[in-house]
C-alpha positions as CSV (number, residue, x, y, z in Angstrom):
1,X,-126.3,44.9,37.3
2,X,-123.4,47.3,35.9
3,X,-123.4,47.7,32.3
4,X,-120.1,45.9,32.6
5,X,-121.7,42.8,33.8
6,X,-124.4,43.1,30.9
7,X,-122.2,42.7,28.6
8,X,-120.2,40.3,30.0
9,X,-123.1,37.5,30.5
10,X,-124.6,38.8,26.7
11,X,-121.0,37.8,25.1
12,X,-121.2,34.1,26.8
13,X,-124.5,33.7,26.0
14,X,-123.6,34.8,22.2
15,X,-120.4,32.4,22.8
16,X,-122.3,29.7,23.5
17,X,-125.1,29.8,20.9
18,X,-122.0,29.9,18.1
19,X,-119.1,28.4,19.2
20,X,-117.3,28.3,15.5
21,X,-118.3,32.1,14.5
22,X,-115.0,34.1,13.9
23,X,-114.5,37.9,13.7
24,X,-111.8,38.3,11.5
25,X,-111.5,36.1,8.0
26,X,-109.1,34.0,8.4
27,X,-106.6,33.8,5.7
28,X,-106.9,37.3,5.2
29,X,-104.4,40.1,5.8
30,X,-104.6,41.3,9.4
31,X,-105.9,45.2,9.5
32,X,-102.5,47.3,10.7
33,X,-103.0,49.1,13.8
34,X,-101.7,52.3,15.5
35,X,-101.1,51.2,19.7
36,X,-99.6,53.1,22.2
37,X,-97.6,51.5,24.8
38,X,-99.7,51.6,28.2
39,X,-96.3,51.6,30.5
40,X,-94.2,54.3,28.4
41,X,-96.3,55.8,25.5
42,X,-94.1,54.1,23.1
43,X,-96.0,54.1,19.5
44,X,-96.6,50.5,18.0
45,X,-97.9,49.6,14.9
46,X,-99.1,46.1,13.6
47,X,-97.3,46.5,10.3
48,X,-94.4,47.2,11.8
49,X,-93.9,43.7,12.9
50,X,-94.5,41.3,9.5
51,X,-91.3,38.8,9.6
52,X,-92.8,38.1,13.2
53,X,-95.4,35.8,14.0
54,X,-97.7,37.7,16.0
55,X,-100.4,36.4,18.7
56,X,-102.8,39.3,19.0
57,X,-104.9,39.5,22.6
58,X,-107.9,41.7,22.7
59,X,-108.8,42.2,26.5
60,X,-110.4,44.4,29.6
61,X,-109.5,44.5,32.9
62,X,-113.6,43.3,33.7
63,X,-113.4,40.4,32.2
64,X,-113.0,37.2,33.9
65,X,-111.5,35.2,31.5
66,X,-109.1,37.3,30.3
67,X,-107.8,36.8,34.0
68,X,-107.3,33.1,33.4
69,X,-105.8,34.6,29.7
70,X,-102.8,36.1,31.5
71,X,-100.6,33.0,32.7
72,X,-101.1,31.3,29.4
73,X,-99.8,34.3,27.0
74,X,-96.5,35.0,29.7
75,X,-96.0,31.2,28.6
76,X,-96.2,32.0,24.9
77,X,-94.2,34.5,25.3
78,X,-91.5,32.6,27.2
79,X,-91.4,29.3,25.4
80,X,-91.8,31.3,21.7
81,X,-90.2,35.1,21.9
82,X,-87.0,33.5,20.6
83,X,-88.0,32.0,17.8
84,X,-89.5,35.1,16.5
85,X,-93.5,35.0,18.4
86,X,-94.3,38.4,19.7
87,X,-97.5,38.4,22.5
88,X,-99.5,41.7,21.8
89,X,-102.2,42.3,24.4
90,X,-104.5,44.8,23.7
91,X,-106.9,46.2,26.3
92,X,-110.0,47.9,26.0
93,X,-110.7,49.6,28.8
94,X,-112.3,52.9,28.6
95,X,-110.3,53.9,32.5
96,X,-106.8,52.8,32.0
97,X,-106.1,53.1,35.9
98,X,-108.2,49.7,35.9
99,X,-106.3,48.4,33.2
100,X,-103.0,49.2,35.5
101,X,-104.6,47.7,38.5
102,X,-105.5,44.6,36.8
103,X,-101.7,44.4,35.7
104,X,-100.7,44.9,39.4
105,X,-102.6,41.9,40.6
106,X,-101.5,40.1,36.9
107,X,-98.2,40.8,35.8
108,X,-97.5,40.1,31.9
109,X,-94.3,39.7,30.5
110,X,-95.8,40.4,27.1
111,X,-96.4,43.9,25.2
112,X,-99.4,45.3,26.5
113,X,-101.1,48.6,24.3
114,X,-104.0,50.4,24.3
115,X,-106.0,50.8,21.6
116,X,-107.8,54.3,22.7
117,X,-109.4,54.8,19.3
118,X,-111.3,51.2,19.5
119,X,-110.5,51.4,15.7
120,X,-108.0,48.2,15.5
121,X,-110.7,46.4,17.7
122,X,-113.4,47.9,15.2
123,X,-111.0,46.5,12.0
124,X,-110.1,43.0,13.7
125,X,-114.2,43.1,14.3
126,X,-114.1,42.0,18.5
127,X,-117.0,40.6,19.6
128,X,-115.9,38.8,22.8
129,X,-113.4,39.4,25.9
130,X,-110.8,38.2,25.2
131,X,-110.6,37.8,21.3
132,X,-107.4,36.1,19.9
133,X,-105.5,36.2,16.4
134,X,-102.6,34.6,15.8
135,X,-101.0,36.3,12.6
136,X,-98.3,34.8,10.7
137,X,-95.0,36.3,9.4
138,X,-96.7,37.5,5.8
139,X,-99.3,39.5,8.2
140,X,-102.0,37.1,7.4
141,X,-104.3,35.9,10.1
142,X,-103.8,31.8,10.6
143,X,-106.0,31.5,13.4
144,X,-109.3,33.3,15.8
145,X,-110.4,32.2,19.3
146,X,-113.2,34.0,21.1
147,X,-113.0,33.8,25.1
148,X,-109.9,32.1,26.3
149,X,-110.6,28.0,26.3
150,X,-107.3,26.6,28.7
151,X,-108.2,23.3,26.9
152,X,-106.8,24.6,22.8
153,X,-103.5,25.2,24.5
154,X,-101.2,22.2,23.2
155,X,-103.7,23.5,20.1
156,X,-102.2,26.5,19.9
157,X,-98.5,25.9,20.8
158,X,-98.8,23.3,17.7
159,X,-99.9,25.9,15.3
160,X,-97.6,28.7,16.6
161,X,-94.6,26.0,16.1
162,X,-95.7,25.5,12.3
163,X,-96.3,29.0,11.6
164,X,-92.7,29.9,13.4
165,X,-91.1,27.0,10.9
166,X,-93.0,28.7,8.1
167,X,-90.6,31.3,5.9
């Protein structure tokens, strides 16, 4: 098996054993991060965007659910970005050439960045493909979902209404 693979099935398995562990406290301020744009090189940096509510994405091109990820944060992004959500995708792939394939095949309306330090995935503490923080407009993290799970959607789009009605 690749080394990919490996570490895919080991991050289920760990999924599965603790469904309600959560990298980042929540409740605590968000760690600020320094991302560069993976279409244009454009700098962006976490802090830079309090007064926004912010749904942070941690994903790799390898990983399967991040694939199923994709559709959901384009509709975040399209029913929200008016009110003031911004969709931040992060991927961690060491070869971004896959990360641009895996765009080709998955288009995303949202910001996408790279994080080629692995030090905002290394402060937000990622333990899972994809890893999820939604951030409210203080810069204080609300919510953390490990793996993508289609069925906390109308979940989600509840919280992300409060926290958009929240000064």
């Amino acid at each position: 098996m690749t080394q990919r693979l490996l570490i895919l099935i080991s991050s289920l398995l760990f999924l599965q054993q603790v469904p309600a562990l959560h990298a980042a406290e929540l409740d605590k301020k968000a760690p600020n991060c320094h991302l560069t744009s993976l279409d244009n090189g454009q700098q962006h940096d976490l802090l830079s965007k309090r007064g926004k509510v912010i749904y942070v994405d941690f994903w790799a091109s390898w990983c399967p659910p991040c694939i199923k990820s994709f559709p959901f944060l384009n509709t975040l992004e399209h029913d929200f970005k008016s009110r003031g959500l911004q969709v931040i995708a992060i991927n961690m792939d060491e070869d971004l050439d896959e990360a641009n394939e895996f765009l080709m095949k998955k288009p995303a309306n949202f910001t996408i960045v790279t994080d080629t330090s692995k030090q905002c995935a290394q402060d937000f503490g990622v333990m899972a493909m994809p890893s999820s923080y939604l951030i409210d407009r203080k810069g204080v993290i609300r919510h953390t979902q490990l793996g993508f799970k289609a069925d906390t959607a109308s979940e989600l789009h509840v919280l992300i209404d409060k926290l958009l009605k929240e000064q």
